[in-house]
C-alpha positions in Angstrom: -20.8 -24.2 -20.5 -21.8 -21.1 -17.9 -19.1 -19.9 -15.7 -20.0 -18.8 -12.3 -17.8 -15.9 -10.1 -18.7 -15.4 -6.7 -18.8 -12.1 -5.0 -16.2 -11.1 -2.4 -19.3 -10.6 0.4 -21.2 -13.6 -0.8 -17.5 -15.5 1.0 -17.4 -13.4 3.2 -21.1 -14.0 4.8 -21.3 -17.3 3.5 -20.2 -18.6 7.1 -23.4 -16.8 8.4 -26.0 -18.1 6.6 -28.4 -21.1 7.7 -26.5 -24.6 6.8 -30.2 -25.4 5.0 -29.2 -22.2 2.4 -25.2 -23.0 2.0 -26.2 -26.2 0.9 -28.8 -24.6 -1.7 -26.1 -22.2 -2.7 -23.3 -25.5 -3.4 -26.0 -26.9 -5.7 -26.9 -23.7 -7.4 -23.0 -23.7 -8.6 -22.8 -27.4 -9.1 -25.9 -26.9 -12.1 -24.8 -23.8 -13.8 -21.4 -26.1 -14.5 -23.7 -28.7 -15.8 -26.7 -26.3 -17.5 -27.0 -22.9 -16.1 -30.7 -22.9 -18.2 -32.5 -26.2 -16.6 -35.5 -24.5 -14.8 -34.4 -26.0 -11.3 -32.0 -23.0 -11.2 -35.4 -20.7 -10.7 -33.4 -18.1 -12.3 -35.6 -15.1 -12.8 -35.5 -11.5 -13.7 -36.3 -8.9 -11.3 -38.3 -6.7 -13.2 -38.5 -3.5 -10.9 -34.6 -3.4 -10.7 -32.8 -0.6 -12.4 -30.6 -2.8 -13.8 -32.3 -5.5 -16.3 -29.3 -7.9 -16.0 -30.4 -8.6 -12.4 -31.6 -12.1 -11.6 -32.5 -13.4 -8.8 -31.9 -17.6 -7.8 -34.1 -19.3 -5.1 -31.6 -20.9 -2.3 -34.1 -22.0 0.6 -37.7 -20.8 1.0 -37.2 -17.4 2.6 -33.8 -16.9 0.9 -32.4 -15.5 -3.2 -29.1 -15.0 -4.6 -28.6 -12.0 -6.4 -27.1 -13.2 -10.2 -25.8 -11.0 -12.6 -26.5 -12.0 -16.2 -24.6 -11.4 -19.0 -25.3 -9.3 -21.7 -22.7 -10.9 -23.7 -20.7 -13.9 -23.2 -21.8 -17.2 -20.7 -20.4 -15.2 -17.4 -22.2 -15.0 -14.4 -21.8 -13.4 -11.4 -23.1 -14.2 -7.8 -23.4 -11.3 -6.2 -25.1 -11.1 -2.9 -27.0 -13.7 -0.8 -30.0 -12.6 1.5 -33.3 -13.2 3.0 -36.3 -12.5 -0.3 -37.2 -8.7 1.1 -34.1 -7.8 2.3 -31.7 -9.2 -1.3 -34.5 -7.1 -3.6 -33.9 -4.3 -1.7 -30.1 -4.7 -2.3 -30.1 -4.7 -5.7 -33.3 -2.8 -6.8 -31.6 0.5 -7.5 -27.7 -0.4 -8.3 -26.5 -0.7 -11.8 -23.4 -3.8 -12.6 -21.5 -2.9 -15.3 -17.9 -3.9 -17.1 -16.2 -0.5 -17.6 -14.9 -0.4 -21.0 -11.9 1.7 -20.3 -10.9 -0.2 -17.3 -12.2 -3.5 -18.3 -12.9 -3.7 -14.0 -16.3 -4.7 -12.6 -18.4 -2.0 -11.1 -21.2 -1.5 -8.7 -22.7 1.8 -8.0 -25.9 3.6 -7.3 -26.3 6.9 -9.3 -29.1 7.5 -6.6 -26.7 7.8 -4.1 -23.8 9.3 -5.8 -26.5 12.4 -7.2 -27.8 12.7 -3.9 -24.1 12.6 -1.6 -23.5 15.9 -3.9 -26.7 17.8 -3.3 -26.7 17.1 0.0 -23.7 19.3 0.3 -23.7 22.5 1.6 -25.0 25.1 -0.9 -21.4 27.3 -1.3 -21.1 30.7 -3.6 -18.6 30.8 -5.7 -16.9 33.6 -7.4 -17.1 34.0 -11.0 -13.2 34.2 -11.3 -12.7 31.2 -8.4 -10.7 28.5 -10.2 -12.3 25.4 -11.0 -12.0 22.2 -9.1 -9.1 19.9 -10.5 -11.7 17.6 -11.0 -14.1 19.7 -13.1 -11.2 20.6 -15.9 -11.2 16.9 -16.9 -13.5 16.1 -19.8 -15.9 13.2 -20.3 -14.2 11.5 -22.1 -10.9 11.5 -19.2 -13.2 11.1 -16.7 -14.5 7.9 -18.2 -10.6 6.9 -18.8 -10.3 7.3 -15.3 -12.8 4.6 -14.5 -16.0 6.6 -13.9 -19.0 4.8 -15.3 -20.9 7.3 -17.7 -23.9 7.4 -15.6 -21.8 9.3 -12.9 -20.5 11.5 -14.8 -22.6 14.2 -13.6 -22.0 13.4 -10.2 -18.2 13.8 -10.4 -19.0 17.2 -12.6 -21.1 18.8 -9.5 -17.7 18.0 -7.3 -16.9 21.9 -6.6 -14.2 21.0 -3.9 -12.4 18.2 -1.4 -15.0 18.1 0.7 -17.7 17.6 -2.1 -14.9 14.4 -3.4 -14.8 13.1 -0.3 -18.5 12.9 0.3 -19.0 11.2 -3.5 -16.0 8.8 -3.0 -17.8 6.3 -1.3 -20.3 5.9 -3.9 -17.9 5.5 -6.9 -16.7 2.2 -8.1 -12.9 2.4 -5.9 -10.8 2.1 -8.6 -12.7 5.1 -10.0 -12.0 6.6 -6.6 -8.6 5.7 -6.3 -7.9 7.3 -9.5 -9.5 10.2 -9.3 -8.0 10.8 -5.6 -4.4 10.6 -7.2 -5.6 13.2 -9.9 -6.9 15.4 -6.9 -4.1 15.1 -5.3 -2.0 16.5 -8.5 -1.3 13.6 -10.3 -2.0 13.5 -14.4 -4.2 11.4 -15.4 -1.3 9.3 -16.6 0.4 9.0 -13.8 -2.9 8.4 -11.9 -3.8 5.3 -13.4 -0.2 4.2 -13.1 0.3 5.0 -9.5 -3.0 3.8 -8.9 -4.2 1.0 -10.4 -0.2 -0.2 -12.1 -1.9 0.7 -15.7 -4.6 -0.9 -17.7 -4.5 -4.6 -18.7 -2.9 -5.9 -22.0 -6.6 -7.8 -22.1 -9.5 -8.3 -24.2 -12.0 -5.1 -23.2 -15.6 -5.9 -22.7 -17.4 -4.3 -25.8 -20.4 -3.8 -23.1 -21.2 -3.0 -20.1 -22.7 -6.4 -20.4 -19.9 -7.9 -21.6 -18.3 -10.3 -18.7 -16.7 -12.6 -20.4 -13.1 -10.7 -19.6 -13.6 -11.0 -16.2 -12.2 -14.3 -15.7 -8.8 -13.6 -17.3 -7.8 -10.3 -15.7 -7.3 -9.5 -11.8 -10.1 -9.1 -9.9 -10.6 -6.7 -6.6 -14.1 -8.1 -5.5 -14.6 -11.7 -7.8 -13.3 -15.2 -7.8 -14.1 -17.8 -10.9 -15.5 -21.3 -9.6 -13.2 -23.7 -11.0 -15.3 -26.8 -10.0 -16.6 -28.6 -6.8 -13.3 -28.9 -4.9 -12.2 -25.3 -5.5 -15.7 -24.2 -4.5 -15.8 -26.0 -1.3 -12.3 -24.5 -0.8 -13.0 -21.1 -1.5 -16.5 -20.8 0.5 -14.7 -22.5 3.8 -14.9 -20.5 6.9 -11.1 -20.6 7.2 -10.0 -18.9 4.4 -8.3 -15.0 4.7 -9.4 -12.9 1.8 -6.1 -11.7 0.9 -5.8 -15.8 -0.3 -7.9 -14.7 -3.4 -8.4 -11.4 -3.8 -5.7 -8.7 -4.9 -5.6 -5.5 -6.3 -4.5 -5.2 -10.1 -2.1 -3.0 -9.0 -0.4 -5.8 -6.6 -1.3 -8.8 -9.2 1.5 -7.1 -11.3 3.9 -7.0 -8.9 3.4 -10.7 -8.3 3.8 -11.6 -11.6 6.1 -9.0 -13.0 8.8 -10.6 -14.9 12.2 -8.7 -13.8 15.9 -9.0 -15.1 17.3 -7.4 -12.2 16.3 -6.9 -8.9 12.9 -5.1 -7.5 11.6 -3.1 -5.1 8.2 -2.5 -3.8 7.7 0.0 -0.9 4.6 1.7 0.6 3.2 2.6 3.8 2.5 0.6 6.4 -1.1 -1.6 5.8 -0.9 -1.3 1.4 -0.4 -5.0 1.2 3.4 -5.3 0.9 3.7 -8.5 2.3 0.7 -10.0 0.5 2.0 -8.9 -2.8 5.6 -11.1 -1.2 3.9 -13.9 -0.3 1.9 -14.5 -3.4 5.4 -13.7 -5.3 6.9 -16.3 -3.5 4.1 -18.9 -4.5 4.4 -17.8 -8.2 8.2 -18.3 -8.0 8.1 -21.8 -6.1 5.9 -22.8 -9.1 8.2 -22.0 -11.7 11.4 -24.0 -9.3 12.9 -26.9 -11.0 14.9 -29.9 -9.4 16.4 -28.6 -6.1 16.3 -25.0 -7.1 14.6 -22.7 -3.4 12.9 -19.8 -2.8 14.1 -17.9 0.5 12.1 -15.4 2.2 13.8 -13.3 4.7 12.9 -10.8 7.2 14.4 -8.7 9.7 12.5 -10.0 12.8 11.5 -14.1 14.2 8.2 -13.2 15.0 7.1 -11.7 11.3 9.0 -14.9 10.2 7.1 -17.3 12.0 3.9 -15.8 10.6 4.7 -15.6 7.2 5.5 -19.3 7.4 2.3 -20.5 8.9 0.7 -18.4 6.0 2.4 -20.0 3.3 1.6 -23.2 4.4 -2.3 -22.2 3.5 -1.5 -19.6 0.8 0.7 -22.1 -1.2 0.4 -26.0 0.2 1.6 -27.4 -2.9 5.0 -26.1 -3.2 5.1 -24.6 0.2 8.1 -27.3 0.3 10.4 -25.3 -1.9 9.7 -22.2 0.4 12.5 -21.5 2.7 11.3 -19.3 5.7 13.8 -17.4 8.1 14.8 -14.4 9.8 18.0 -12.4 9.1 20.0 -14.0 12.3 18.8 -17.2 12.1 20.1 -17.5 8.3 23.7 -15.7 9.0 23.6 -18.8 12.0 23.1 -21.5 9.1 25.3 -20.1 7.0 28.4 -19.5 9.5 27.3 -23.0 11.0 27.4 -24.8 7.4 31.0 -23.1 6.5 32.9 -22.9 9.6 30.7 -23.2 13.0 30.1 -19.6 14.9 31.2 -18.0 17.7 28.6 -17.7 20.6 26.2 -14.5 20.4 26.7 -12.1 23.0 24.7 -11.6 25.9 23.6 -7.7 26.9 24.9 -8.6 30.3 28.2 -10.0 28.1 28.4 -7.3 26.0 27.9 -4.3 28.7 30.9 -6.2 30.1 33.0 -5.1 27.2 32.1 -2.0 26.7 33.2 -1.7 30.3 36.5 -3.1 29.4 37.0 -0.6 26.7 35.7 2.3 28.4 38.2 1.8 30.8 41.4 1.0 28.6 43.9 3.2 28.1 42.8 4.4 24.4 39.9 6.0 26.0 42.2 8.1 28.3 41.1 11.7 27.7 37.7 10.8 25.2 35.4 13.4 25.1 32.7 11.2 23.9 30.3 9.7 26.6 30.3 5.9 26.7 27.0 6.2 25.7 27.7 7.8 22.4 30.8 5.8 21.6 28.5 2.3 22.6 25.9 3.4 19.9 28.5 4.7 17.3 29.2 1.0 17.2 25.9 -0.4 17.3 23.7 2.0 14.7 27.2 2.6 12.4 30.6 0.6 12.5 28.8 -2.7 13.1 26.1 -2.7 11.1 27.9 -1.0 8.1 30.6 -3.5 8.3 33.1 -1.2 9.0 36.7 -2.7 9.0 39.0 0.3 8.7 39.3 3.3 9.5 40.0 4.8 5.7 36.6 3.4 5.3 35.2 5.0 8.9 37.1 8.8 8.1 34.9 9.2 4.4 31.5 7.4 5.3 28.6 9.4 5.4 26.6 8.8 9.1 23.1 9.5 8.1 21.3 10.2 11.0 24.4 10.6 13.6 25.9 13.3 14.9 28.3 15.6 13.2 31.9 14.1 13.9 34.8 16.1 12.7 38.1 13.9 11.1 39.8 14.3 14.1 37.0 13.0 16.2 36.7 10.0 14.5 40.0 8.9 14.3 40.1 9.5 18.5 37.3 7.7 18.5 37.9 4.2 16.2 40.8 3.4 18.4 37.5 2.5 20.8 36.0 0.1 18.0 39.2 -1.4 17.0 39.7 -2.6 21.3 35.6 -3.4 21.4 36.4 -5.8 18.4 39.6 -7.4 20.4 37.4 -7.6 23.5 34.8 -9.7 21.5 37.3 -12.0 19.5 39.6 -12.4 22.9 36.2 -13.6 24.7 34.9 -15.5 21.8 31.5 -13.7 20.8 30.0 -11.7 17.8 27.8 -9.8 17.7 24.4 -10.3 15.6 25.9 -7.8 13.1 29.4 -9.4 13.0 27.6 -12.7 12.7 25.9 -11.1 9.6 29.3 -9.7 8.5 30.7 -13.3 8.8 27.7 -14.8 6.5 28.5 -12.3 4.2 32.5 -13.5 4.2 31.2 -17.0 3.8 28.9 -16.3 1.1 30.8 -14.4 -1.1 33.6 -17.0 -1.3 31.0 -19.6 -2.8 31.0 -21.6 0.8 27.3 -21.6 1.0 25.3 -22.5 -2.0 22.5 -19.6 -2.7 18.7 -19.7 -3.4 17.3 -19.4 -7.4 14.5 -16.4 -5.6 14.9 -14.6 -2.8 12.6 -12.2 -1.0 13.4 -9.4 1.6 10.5 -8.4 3.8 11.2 -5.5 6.6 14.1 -4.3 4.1 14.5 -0.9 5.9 15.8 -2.6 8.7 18.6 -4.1 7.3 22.3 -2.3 7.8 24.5 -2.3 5.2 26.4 -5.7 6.0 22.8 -7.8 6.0 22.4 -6.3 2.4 25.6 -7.4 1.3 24.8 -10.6 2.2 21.0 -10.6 0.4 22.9 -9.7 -2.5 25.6 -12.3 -1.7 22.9 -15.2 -1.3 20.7 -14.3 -4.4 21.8 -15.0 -8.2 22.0 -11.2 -8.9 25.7 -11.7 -11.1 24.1 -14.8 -12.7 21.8 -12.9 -15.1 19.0 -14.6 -14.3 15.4 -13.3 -14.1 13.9 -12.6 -10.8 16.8 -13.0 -8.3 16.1 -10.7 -5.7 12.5 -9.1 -4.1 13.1 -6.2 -1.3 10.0 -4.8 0.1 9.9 -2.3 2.8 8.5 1.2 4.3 10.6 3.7 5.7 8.0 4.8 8.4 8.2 1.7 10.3 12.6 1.9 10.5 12.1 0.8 14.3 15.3 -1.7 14.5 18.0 1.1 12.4 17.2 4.5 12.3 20.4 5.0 10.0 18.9 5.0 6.1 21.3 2.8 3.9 20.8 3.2 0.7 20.6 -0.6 -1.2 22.6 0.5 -4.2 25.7 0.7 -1.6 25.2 -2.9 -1.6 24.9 -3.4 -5.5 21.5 -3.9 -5.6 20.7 -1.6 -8.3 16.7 -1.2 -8.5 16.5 1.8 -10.8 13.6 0.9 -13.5 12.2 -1.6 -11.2 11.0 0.0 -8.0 7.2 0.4 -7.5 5.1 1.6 -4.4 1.7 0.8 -3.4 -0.5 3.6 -2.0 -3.6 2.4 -1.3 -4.1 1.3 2.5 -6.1 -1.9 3.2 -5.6 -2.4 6.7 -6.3 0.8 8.3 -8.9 3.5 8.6 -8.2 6.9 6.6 -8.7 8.4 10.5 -5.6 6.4 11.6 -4.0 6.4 8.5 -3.9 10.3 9.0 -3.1 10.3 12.3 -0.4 7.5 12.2 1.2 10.3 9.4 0.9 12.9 11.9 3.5 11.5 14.2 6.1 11.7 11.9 5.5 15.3 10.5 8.5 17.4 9.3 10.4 13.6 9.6 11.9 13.0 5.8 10.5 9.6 4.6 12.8 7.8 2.7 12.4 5.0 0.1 15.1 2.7 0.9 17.7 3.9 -2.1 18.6 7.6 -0.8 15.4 9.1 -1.9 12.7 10.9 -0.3 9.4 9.2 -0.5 6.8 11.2 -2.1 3.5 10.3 -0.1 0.9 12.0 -2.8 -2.1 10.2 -3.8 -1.4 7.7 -0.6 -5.2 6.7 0.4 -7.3 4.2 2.8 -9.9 2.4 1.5 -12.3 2.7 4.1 -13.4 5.3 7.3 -14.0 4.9 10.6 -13.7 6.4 14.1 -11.1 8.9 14.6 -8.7 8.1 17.1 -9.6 8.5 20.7 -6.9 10.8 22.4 -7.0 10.3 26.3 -4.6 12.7 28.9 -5.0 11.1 32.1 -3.3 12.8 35.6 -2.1 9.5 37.0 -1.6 5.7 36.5 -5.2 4.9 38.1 -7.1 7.6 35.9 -5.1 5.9 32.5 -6.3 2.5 33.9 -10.1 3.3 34.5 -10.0 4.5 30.9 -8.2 1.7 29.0 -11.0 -0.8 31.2 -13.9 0.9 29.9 -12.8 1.5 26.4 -11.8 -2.2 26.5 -15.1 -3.3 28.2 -17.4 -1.0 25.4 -15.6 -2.8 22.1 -16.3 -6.1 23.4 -20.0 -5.8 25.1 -20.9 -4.0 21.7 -20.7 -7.3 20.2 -18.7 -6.0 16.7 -15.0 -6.9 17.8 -13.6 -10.0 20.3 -11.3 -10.0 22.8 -8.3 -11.5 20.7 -9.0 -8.6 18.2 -7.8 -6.3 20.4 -4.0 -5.2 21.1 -2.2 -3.1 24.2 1.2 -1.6 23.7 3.4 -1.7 25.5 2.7 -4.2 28.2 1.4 -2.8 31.1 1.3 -4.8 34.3 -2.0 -2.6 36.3 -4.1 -2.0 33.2 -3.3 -6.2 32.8 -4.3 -6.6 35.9 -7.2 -4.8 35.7 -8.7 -6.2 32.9 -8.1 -9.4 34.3 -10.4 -8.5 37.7 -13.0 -7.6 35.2 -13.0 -10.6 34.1 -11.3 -10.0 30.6 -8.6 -12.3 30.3 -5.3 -11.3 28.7 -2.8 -12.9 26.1 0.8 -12.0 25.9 2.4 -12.0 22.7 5.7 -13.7 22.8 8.6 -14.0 20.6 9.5 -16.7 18.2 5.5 -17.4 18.6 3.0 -16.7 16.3 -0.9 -15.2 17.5 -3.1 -18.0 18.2 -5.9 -15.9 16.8 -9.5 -16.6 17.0 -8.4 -19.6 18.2 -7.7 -18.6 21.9 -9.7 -15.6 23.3 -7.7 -12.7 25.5 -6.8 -9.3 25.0 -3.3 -9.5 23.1 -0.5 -7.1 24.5 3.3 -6.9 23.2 5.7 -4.7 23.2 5.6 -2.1 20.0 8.1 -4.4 18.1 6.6 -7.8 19.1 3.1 -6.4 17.4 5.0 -5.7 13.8 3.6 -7.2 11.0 0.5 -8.1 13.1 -3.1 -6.4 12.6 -6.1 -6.4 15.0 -9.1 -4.4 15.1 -8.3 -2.0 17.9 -4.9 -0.9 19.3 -4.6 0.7 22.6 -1.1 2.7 23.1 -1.2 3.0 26.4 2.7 5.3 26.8 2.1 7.7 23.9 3.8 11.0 24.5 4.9 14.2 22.4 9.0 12.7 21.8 12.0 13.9 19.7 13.4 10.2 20.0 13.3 8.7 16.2 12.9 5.6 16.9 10.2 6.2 19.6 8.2 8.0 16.9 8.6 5.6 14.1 7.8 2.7 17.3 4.3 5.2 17.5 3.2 4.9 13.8 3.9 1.3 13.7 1.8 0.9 17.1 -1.1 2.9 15.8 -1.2 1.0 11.9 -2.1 -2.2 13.5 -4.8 -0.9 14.1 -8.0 -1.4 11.6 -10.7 0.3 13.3 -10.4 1.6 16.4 -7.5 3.3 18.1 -7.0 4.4 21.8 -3.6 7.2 22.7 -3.3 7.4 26.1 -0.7 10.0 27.9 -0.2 10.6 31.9 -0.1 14.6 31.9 2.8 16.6 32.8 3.4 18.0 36.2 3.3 21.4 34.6 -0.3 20.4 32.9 -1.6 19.2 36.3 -0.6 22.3 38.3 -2.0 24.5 36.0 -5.2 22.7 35.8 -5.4 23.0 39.2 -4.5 26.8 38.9 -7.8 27.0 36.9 -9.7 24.6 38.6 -10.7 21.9 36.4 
């Protein structure tokens, strides 16, 4: 019996077709299960395309589905959907081929490729120049890394970057994900490691014909129909593409078999989180009895929205899916033990800081009670300091040099904040966390058979104690624990804690994604740029080594506005606003401002462009209810839209103001907007000059 995989664009346009032609395509499907060679099919071959696998299927009068037809095998593949002309024209000159190395599906258009390179600008080389890292490859490793022979050339006439660039966006992208790492000064090795997590343990094809592999190995661009019901599931309107489709590279972190724990890092928009969720469903499937999987994560909001997508990623077992954030589990826990002592308030805790900043063991401090104040918050609390042995030999990433002396001046201050606190009966959310962890290591709080850590650079010390605490890492059992995390988006502790301080040992198990799905390689770079000269690190003491890291797609390149006052910053956000939505491509709730600002909301809302604030504890309606979303740049975390407007952006020592920047600017997919209100030193001397 014929198999039939569908197209990642046929799903994605399917919505857009007439109903007369989605019905046509249903009953195309529902026969090639039955007999993909009964002549109602209309299956015929297109016999001016380049490619003589090309078939083309009659779905409505005016409308053909573009079919792929095996050379080998009983594997078809639905590749495009289109009015007669206009689906001809699509395929008449690309070639659809199984590489043999990779054993991945390719499309490409030598035409193209050939011509992206002569187009280039005619450059004269020197006989000695050295030759382009791309050039010293031979066929033979060329074709390894996932070029299809018939490009070959192409990639040969590459004489530089900018020849590369041009040519990547004809190449197949693994081809040009690979390559990019080898430009970038990877081996070849290491390329299609880094890149694409190695090749397969899988049957190759043994053509380029040959698709009969397809259906048993991950797939970036192709879903196998697995009868009516899954069809009508996969080709409804509601359903995200990350559902299906997933790169090999994050297919094998979802289903990597561990005895330990595991790590997977990358920059912001590679797919972490997808790769965590579908973990999660692959783990939930393998639960027995009353066993649970518990995903975690620093913040409510990212919490919320995980949960809501597990309910559609994973229905069936979404019930053995616990969903929380870091303070609301450290409240069940302390609740289940022992009850808890109230949180405090900012307006309680400022009240105790008062106390102690008045006490007599801060008689004759030389510390501001600013600096003492976020000691404790960014060090001694999070860290789980209890001593001051422990306090005098720590090492304060991040902080300030403190001398010996200094600190032991200084803890009396910590040891009175922490009487203040237990006298009035409050924790705070750290000592909560540090009370969790108490609880769970004394076996008073039975522990999940998987757990998964999203946001994991956020966590201090004291909430990875208790991850470790909470997961069956001393049992010896496969799987127990899942961190993922980036350190560019630290935005809740600047202070880098290594996890093997916690004993959770990752070494051999640690993997980081590089290729960037959400955002353009315009913001990508730009987002990068805010935290030049910053060291990156990867969430176990290291320094993250960004080489190879890639978008998949381009765009527009940020807009960068200066504006001399409030009113000038205004008029610009309105009209940028106004030109994505009357251009048709992106709706209002597909657009973000950050932070909240109350005259450009205002604004927007006298044009008639209403507005939608993004609250806590509350997930994005999305397409569902229309406005122009704006949040704070930690309420937007873990969201995505299509254009981001930072409407405070300025040049800023501040850490965490630069790391809240990059995370800002990666929601972003397409289009970005930077706004800054000019100096009074930029004004005046604008006006010295008369601009």
């Amino acid at each position: 019996m014929a198999k039939m995989m569908l197209h990642r664009d046929v799903l994605k346009n399917f919505g857009k077709l007439p109903a007369k032609v989605q019905k046509k395509v249903y009953e195309l499907t529902y026969k090639f299960e039955s007999d993909s060679t009964q002549a109602s099919i209309h299956l015929e071959p297109i016999e001016a395309a380049k490619d003589k696998k090309v078939r083309s299927a009659r779905v409505g009068l005016d409308y053909r589905a573009i079919v792929i037809a095996p050379e080998k095998g009983d594997t078809y593949l639905l590749m495009h959907i289109d009015h007669h002309d206009e689906a001809y024209q699509w395929c008449m000159k690309k070639q659809f081929e199984a590489h043999m190395a990779l054993g991945t599906f390719q499309v490409f258009d030598v035409e193209l490729a050939e011509q992206s390179v002569h187009d280039a600008e005619t450059v004269e080389y020197e006989a000695d120049t050295e030759a382009y890292v791309l050039q010293k490859l031979s066929d033979k490793e060329l074709f390894q890394a996932g070029v299809p022979e018939a490009l070959i050339p192409a990639v040969r006439a590459v004489r530089n970057d900018d020849d590369f660039e041009r040519l990547s966006d004809y190449l197949p992208p693994e081809a040009g994900q690979i390559l990019f790492g080898i430009a970038a000064g990877m081996t070849l090795d290491d390329a299609l490691n880094e890149m694409l997590g190695g090749l397969d343990e899988i049957e190759k094809p043994t053509t380029p014909g040959d698709f009969s592999h397809l259906a048993d190995m991950t797939n970036m661009d192709l879903v196998l129909v697995q009868g009516e019901e899954h069809l009508q599931e996969i080709l409804s309107e509601d359903i995200e593409e990350w559902r299906i489709f997933l790169h090999p590279y994050q297919r094998k972190l979802v289903e990597w078999n561990t005895k330990g724990p595991m790590k997977i890092f990358g920059a912001a928009g590679t797919g972490k989180t997808v790769a965590l969720m579908h973990r999660a469903a692959w783990l939930a499937n393998q639960c027995v009895d009353d066993e649970k999987v518990l995903i975690t994560t620093y913040t409510t909001n990212l919490s919320v929205t995980i949960k809501g997508l597990m309910e559609k990623l994973a229905p069936s077992v979404v019930e053995k899916v616990e969903v929380t954030n870091l303070h609301q589990l450290a409240r069940t826990i302390c609740f289940r033990a022992q009850g808890q002592a109230k949180i405090a308030e900012p307006d309680e805790l400022k009240s105790v800081w008062k106390q102690v900043m008045t006490s007599p063991v801060a008689s004759g401090l030389e510390f501001t009670p600013d600096f003492v104040r976020e000691e404790f918050e960014q060090v001694i609390d999070p860290m789980g300091i209890t001593s001051e042995d422990d306090y005098l030999t720590m090492v304060r990433s991040g902080r300030p040099v403190l001398k010996r002396k200094q600190r032991r001046q200084i803890w009396k201050l910590f040891v009175e904040a922490r009487r203040q606190l237990e006298y009035r009966r409050l924790v705070t959310f750290d000592g909560l966390i540090h009370q969790a962890r108490l609880v769970a290591e004394k076996g008073e709080f039975p522990g999940y058979r998987y757990v998964l850590v999203d946001e994991t650079q956020d966590f201090g010390l004291e909430a990875l104690r208790l991850i470790a605490a909470i997961s069956p890492l001393k049992e010896g059992l496969n799987n127990p624990l899942c961190v993922v995390g980036d350190g560019h988006q630290r935005i809740y502790n600047t202070v880098p804690v290594p996890m093997s301080r916690a004993g959770i040992d990752v070494r051999g198990r640690s993997r980081r994604l590089k290729i960037n799905y959400r955002t353009s390689e315009e913001i990508r770079n730009w987002a990068h740029g805010v935290l030049q000269g910053m060291s990156i690190d990867d969430l176990d003491g290291d320094d993250v080594a960004t080489q190879g890291d890639r978008s998949v797609f381009h765009g527009p390149k940020p807009q960068l506005v200066k504006c001399s006052s409030d009113d000038e910053m205004v008029d610009a956000v309105v009209t940028w606003v106004r030109g994505l939505t009357e251009s048709g491509d992106i709706a209002t709730h597909e657009i973000c401002l950050t932070p909240p600002n109350s005259k450009v909301i205002n604004a927007l809302e006298s044009n008639g462009l209403g507005t939608v604030e993004l609250k806590a504890r509350q997930a994005d309606p999305g397409q569902e209810e229309g406005g122009i979303r704006f949040g704070t740049k930690k309420r937007i975390k873990g969201l995505e839209f299509k254009a981001v407007a930072i409407l405070d952006f300025g040049d800023t020592d501040s850490l965490l103001e630069r790391f809240e920047n990059y995370v800002a600017a990666t929601r972003a997919r397409q289009q970005l907007l930077v706004s800054t209100i000019k100096s009074a030193s930029e004004t005046a001397q604008e006006k010295r000059k008369g601009v």
